[in-house]
C-alpha positions in Angstrom: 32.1 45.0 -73.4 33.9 43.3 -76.3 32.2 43.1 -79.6 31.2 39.4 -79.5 31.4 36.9 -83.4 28.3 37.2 -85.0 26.6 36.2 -89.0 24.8 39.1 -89.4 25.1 39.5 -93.3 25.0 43.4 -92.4 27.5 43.8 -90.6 30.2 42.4 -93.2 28.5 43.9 -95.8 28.8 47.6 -93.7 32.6 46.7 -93.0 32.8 45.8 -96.6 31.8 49.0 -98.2 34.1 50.7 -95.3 37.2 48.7 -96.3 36.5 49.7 -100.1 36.7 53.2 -99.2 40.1 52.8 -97.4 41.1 50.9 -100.3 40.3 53.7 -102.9 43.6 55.3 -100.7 45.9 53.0 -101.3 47.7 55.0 -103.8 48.2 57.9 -101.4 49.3 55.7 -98.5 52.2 54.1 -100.5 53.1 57.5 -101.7 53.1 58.7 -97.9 55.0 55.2 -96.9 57.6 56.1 -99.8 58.2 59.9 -99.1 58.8 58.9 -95.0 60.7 56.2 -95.5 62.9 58.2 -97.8 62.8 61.2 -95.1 63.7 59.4 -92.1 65.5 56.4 -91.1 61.9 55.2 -89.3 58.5 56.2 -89.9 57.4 58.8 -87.7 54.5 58.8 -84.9 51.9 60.8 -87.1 52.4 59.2 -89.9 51.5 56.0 -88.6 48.7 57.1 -86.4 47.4 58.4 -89.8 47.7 55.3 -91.5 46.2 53.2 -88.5 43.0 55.7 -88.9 42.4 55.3 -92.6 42.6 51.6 -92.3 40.8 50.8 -89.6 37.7 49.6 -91.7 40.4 47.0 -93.5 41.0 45.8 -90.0 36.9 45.9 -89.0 35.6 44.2 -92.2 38.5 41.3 -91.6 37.8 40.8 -88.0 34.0 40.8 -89.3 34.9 37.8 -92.0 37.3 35.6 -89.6 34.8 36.5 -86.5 32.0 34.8 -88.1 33.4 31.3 -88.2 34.5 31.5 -84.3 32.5 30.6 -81.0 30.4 33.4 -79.4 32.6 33.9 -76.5 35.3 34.8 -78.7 36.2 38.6 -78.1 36.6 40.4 -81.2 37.9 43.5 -79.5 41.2 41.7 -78.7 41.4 40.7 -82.6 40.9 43.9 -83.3 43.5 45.3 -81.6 45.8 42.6 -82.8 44.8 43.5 -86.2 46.1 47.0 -84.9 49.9 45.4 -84.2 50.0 43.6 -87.6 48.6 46.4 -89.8 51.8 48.6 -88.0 54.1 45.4 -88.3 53.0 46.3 -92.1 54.0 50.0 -91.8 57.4 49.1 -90.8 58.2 46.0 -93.1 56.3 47.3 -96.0 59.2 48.0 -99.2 57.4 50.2 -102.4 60.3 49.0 -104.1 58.4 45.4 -104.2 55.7 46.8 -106.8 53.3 45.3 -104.1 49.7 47.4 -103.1 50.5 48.7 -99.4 46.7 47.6 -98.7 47.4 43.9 -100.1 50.5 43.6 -98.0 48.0 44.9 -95.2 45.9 42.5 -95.4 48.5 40.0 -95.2 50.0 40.9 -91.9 46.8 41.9 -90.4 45.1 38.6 -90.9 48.2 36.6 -90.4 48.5 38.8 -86.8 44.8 37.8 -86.1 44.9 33.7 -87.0 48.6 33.9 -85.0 46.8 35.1 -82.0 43.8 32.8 -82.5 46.3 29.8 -82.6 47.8 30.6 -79.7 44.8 30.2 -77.4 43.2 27.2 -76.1 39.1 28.4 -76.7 37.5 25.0 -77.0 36.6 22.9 -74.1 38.2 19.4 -73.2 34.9 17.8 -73.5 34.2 19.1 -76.9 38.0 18.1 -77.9 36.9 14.8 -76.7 33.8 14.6 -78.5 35.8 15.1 -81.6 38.4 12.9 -81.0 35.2 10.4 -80.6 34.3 11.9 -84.0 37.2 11.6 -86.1 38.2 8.2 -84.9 34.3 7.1 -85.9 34.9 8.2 -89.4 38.5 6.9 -89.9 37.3 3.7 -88.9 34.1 3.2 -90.8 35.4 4.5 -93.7 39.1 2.4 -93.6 36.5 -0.8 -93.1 34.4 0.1 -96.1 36.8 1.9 -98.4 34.9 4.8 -99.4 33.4 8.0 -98.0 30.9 6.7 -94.7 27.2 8.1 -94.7 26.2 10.1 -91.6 23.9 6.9 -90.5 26.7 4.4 -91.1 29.0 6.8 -88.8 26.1 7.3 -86.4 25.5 2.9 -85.9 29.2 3.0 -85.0 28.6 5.3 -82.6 25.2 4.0 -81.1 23.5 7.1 -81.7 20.1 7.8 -83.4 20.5 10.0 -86.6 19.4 13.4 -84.6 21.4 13.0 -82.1 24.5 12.3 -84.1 23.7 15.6 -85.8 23.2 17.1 -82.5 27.0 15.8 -81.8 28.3 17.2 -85.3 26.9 20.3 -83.9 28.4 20.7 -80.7 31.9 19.6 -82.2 31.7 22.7 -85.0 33.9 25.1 -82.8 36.9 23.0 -83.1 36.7 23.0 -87.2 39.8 24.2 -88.0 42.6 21.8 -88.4 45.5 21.6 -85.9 48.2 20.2 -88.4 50.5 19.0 -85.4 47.4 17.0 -84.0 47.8 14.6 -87.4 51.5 14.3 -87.6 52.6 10.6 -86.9 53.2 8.9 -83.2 55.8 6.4 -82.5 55.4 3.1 -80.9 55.5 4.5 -77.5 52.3 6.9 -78.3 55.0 10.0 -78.4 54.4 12.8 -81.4 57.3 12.1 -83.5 57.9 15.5 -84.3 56.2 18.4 -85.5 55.0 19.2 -88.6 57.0 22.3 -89.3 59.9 19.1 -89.7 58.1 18.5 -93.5 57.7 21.8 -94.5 59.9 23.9 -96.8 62.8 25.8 -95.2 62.9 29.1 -97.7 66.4 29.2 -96.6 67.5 25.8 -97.1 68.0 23.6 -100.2 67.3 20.5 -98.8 65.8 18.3 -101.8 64.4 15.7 -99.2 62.4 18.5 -97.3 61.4 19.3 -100.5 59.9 16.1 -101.7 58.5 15.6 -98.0 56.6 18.7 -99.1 55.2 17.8 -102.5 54.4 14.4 -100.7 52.6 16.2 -98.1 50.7 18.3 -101.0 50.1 15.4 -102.8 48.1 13.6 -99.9 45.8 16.1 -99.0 44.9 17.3 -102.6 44.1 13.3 -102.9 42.0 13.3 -99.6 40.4 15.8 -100.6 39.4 14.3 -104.0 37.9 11.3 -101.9 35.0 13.7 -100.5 31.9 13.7 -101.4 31.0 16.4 -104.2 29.3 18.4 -101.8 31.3 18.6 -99.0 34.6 19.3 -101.8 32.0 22.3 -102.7 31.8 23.6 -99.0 35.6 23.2 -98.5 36.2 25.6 -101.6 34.1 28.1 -101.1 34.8 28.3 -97.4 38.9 28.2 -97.6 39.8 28.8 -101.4 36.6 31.6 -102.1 36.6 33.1 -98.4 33.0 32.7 -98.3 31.0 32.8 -94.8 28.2 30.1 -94.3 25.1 31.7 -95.2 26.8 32.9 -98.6 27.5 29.0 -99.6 24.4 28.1 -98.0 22.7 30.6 -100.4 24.8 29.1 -103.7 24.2 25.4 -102.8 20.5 26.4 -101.8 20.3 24.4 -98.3 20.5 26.4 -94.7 23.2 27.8 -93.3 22.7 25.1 -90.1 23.2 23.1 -92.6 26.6 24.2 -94.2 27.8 23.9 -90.6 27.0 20.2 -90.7 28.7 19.6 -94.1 31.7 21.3 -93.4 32.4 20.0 -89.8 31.6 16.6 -91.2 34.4 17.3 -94.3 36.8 18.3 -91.6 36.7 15.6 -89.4 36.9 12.9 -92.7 39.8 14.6 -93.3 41.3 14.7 -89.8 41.4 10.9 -89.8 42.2 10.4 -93.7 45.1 12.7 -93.6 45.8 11.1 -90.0 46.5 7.7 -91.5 47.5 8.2 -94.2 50.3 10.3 -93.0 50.8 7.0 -90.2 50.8 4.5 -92.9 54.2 6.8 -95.2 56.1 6.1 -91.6 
């Protein structure tokens, strides 16, 4: 049976210490990546069964972090072992001439191996999606009529609801938090996406200036959107995606429940779904 998401506060704190251990390592595991990668023209078996071994706490305590913020039903087995294929995507791409920590660049391929297979799959039900769709329209709405940030009863009148069961609906919606940047992108007049989003964001390889300002643009309107939140759900937003803090850590700095935390950020989510949504509408 697959190890199943879960908040216990002891578990990341037990993959924590773990992945502290493995990090005390990290000299010796550049050394090793350095003297095999001089020695052969690929690293060999052993060697990267033994660095798989020492650093499969690193992959643990990050499952363990991005596990917490997913649905039950999510199988954090398969994560691991996807962590497993990024942290020896690592191995192989990993250059000590780059002055970089072998466990930084580690963490960067194991994660990014982890949120690319997370992306990939469909976990949230149609009738949730809906719900949010509901949602986000609600608030762009509202909030386009009144010019300024809606109140949860304001939102909840426009839906008919009473207040507890629009938190009941905030509730239910939670799972599908994380922003799908291709379901903001504009339409045309036929109700067709025109485009993805990867069209407005920097080619490393090109020197496009209008990609470039399409960027800084892009930048530009979701620092302002963000501004336009409410000081407490700005709060929740940084210390969930700048300070890589789970729930019951911010719930524990702002002093208000984790259930609560929940509420605030799915609520700061779906404002920004629809701000980010028009405004993005209104540049086209």
């Amino acid at each position: 049976m697959g190890i199943k998401a879960t908040t216990s506060e002891n578990t990341l704190a037990e993959s924590q210490e773990a992945a502290d251990k493995s990090a005390g390592k990290g000299t010796h595991m550049e050394a090793l990546l350095t003297e095999a990668k001089e020695q052969y023209s690929e690293i060999p078996a052993h060697v990267k069964e033994q660095i798989i071994l020492e650093h499969t706490s690193l992959i643990r305590y990050i499952v363990n972090r991005i596990g917490v913020r997913l649905p039950s039903h999510i199988d954090l087995e398969d994560l691991h072992n996807t962590g497993v294929i990024g942290l020896i995507d690592a191995i192989e791409k990993y250059d000590p001439g780059k002055n970089c920590k072998f466990k930084t660049y580690a963490e960067f391929r194991i994660k990014g191996a982890i949120l690319d297979q997370l992306r990939s799959l469909d976990w949230v039900p149609r009738s949730v999606r809906q719900k949010g769709r509901k949602l986000e329209a609600a608030y762009g709405e509202v909030e386009q009529r009144l010019g300024r940030a809606a109140h949860d009863q304001e939102v909840a009148d426009s839906l008919g609801l009473q207040l507890p069961k629009f938190h009941e609906l905030i509730n239910q919606v939670r799972g599908i938090s994380l922003i799908n940047l291709e379901e903001i992108r504009g339409t045309g007049p036929d109700g067709e996406r025109t485009g993805g989003y990867a069209d407005i964001v920097e080619d490393v390889n090109s020197e496009n200036p209008f990609a470039t300002f399409k960027l800084c643009e892009m930048k530009e309107i979701v620092a302002n959107t963000i501004g336009t939140l409410p000081e407490k759900e700005r709060l929740v937003i940084s210390f969930y995606y700048y300070d890589d803090l789970n729930m019951k850590e911010i719930g524990n700095i702002l002093g208000i429940t984790e259930s609560r935390v929940c509420q605030i950020h799915t609520k700061s989510v779906l404002r920004l779904r629809a701000k980010l949504k028009n405004a993005i509408e209104a540049r086209m």
